[in-house]
C-alpha positions as CSV (number, residue, x, y, z in Angstrom):
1,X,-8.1,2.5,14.7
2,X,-10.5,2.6,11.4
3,X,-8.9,0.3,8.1
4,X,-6.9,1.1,5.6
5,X,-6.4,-0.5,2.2
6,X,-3.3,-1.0,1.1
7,X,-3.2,-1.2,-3.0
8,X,-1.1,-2.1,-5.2
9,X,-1.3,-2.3,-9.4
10,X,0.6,-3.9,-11.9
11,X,0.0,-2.1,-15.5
12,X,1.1,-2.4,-18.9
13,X,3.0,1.0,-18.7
14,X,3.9,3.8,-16.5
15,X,0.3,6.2,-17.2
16,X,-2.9,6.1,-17.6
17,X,-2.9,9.4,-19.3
18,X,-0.7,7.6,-22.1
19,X,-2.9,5.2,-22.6
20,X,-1.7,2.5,-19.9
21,X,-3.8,0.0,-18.2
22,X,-4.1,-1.9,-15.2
23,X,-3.5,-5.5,-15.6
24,X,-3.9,-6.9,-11.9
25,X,-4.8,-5.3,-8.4
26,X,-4.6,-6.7,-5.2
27,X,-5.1,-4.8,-2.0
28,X,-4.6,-5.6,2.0
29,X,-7.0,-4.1,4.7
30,X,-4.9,-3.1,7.5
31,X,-6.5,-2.6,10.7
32,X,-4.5,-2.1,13.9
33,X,-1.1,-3.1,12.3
34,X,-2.7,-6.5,11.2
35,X,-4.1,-8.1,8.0
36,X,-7.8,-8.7,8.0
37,X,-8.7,-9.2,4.9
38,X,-7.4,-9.2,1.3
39,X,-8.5,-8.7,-2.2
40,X,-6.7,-9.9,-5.8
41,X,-7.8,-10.1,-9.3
42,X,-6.6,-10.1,-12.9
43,X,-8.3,-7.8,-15.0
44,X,-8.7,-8.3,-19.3
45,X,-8.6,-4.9,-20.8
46,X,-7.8,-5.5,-24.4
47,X,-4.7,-3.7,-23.9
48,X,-1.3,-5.4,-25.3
49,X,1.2,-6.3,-22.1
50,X,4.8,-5.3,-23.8
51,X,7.6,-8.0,-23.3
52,X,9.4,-6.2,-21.1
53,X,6.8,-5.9,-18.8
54,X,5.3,-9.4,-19.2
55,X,9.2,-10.4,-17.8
56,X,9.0,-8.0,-15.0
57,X,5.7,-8.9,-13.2
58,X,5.3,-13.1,-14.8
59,X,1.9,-11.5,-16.7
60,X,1.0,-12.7,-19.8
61,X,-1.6,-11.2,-22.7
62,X,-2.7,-14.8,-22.6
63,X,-3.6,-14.9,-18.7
64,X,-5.4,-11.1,-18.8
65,X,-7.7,-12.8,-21.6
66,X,-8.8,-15.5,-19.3
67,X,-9.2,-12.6,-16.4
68,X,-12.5,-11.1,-15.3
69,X,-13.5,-8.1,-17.3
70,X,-11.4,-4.8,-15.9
71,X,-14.8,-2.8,-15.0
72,X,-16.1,-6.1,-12.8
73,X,-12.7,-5.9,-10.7
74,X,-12.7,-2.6,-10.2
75,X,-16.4,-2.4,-9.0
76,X,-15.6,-5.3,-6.9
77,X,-12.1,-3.4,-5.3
78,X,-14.4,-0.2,-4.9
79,X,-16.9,-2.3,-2.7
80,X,-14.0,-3.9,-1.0
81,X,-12.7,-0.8,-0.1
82,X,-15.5,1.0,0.5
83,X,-14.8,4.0,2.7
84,X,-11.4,2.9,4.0
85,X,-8.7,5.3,3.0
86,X,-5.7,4.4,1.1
87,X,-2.1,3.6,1.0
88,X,0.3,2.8,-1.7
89,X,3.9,2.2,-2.5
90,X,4.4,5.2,-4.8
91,X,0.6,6.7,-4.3
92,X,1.2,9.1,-7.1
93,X,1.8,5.9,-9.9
94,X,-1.1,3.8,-7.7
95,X,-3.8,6.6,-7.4
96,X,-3.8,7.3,-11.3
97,X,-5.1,3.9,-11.8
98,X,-6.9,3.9,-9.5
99,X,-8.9,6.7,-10.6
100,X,-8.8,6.2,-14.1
101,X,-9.8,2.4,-14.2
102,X,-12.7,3.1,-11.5
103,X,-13.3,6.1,-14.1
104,X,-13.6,3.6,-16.9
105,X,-16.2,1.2,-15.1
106,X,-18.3,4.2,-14.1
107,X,-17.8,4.2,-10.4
108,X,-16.4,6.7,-7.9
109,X,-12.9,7.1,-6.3
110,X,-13.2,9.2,-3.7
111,X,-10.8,7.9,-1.4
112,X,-7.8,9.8,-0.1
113,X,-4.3,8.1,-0.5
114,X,-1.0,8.4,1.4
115,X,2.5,6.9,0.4
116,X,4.7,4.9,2.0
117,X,7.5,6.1,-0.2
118,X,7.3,9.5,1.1
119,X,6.4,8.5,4.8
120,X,9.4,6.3,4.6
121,X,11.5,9.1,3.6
122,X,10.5,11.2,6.9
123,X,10.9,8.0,8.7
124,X,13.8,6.1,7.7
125,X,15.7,9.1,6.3
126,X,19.2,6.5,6.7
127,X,17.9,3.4,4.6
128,X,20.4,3.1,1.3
129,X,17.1,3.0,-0.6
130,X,13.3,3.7,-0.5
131,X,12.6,1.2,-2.7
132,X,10.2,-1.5,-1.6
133,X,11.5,-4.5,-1.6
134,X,15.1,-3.9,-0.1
135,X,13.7,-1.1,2.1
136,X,11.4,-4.0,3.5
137,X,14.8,-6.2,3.8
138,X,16.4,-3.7,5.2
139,X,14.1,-3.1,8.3
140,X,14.0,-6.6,8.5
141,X,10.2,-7.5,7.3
142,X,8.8,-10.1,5.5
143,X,9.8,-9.8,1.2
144,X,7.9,-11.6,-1.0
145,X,9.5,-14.1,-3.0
146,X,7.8,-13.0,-6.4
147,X,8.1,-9.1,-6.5
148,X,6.2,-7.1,-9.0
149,X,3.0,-8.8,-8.3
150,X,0.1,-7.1,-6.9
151,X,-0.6,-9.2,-4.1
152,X,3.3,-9.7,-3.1
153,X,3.7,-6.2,-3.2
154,X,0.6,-5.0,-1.6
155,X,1.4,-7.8,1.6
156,X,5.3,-5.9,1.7
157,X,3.8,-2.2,1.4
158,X,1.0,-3.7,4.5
159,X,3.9,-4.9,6.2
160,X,6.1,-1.7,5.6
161,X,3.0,0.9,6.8
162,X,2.6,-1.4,10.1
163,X,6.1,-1.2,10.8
164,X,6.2,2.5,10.7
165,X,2.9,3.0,12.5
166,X,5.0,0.8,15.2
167,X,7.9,3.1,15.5
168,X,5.6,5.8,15.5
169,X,4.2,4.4,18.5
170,X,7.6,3.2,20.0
171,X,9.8,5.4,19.4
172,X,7.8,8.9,18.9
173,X,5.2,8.2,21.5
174,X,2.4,9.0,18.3
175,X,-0.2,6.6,19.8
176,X,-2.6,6.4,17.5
177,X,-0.5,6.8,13.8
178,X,-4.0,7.0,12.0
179,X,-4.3,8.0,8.6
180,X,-4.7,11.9,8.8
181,X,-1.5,11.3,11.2
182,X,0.1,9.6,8.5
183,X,-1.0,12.5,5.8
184,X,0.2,15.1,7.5
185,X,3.8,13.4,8.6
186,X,4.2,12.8,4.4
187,X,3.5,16.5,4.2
188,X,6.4,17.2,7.0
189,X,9.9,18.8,6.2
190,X,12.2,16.1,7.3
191,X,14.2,19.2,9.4
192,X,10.6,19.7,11.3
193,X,10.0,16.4,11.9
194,X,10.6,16.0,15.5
195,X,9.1,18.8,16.7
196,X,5.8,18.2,14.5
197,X,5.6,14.4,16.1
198,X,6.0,15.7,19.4
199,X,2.8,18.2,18.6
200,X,1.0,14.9,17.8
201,X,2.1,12.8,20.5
202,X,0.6,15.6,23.5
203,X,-2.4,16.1,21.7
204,X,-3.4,12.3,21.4
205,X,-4.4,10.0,24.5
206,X,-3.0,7.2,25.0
207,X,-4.3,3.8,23.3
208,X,-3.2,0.0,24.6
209,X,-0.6,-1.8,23.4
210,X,-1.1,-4.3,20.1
211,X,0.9,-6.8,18.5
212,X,2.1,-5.3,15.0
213,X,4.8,-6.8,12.5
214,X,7.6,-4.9,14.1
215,X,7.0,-6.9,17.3
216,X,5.7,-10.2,16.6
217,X,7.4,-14.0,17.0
218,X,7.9,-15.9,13.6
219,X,4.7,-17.6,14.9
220,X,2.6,-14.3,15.6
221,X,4.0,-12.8,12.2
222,X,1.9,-15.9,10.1
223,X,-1.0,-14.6,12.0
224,X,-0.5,-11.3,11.0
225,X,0.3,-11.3,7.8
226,X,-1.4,-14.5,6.4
């Protein structure tokens, strides 16, 4: 199964179309339900981080000015990418900076993204919340100590995707829960679901088994996910 990146931001506001900007990225490469690689960066943007904010993620206007310059991280987290697709916690909040800071450093986004908040919704219609952190304690996966940082975050939303591309396997008999999979089950009405995984499980062969977060020892999960 090709990579996907797993991204996560933390900004100075909610838009870049109101004049928000990134303040740190991090992102996971998830390949087979396991981490192989990951990527984390401050960026210095010139742009003020509010109070409220700065007590929300631990960022400070003094640590962004010691960061690399914003356009050198983000060509840097293009080349890391490179043609994986991508996956975020809230894609639609993720993908605008993504697109607008690449914009900024005169580089390319063309990479498609798919949301774990949505896939968890077809999923794990039961959970009390889809939010990340006590949807990841709720299925029982690793939770960062310090949320609202990039690399915290990405590592739960890595941890969250390989979960449910394990009970895709498992439980729905979706062998291969690849990214166009994964597009097209955030797309499904919850009512259809069923019958749209079944679809996908007779038209796919079957692939071997792997070891992925849902399955693995306390031992195996500090291999998978550090």
């Amino acid at each position: 199964m090709l990579p996907i990146a797993v991204i996560d931001f933390e900004t100075t506001g909610m838009s870049p179309g109101q004049g928000a900007r990134a303040t740190e990225v991090a992102i996971v490469l998830l390949e087979s339900g396991k981490v192989v690689d990951r990527f984390q960066s401050l960026m210095k943007t010139g742009a003020w981080i509010p109070p409220f904010i700065t007590e929300l993620t631990g960022i400070t206007n003094a640590m962004v000015q010691e960061a690399p310059e914003a356009a050198s991280v983000m060509r840097d987290a293009a080349r890391f990418v490179g043609d994986a697709p991508m996956v975020a916690h809230n894609a639609s909040f993720d993908s605008k900076f993504w697109q607008a800071e690449l914009a900024l450093a005169d580089t390319p986004a063309p990479q498609p993204f798919a949301c774990t908040v949505l896939l968890s919704r077809r999923l794990y219609p039961q959970a009390p919340t889809h939010k990340l952190g006590p949807l990841v304690q709720h299925l029982g996966l690793p939770r960062a100590q310090r949320a609202h940082r990039a690399l915290a975050d990405a590592e739960m939303a890595a941890a969250l995707l390989a979960r449910m591309q394990h009970d895709l396997a498992t439980q729905w008999q979706v062998p291969a829960a690849d990214f166009a999979l994964l597009q097209g089950l955030q797309r499904c009405a919850l009512k259809a679901l069923p019958q749209w995984l079944q679809r996908q499980a007779k038209a796919m062969p079957p692939t071997a088994p792997t070891t992925t977060a849902a399955q693995a020892s306390p031992q195996q999960m500090c291999l998978l996910f550090n």
